[in-house]
C-alpha angles and dihedrals in degrees: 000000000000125000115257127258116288123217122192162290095280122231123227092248090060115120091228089063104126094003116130119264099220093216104058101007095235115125117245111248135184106304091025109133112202132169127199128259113213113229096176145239111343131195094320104106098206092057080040090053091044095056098055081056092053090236121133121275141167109274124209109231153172133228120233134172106279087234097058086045095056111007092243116127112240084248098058101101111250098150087158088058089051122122122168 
């Protein structure tokens, strides 16, 4: 499996600045990098019905810090993974 995208490092005007990440409970601040975990469809029933049919939809999901999504420091090198 590859490691999900990677977005960062945050700025300090960035309106997820001191909201809780819901993996470790400590809120993101500036430098941060997250990534989003997918969690599905959620209650719209077109994005519901296209998943049953295993064709791509708008999940809803949630940030998290990248390391408590995969377990790698902000300081390990994945410039491939990068997203400012």
């Amino acid at each position: 499996m590859t490691d999900p995208r990677r977005f960062g490092p945050k700025t300090g005007s960035h309106p997820s600045i001191g909201k809780e990440c819901l993996a470790c409970h400590i809120p993101f601040k500036e430098g941060d990098y997250t990534t989003l975990i997918s969690l599905g469809p959620g209650d719209d029933l077109e994005a519901q019905e296209r998943s049953r049919q295993g064709r791509p939809y708008n999940a809803v999901a949630v940030e998290v810090h990248y390391s408590c999504a995969t377990g790698h420091s902000d300081q390990e090198s994945t410039p491939d993974k990068k997203v400012t």
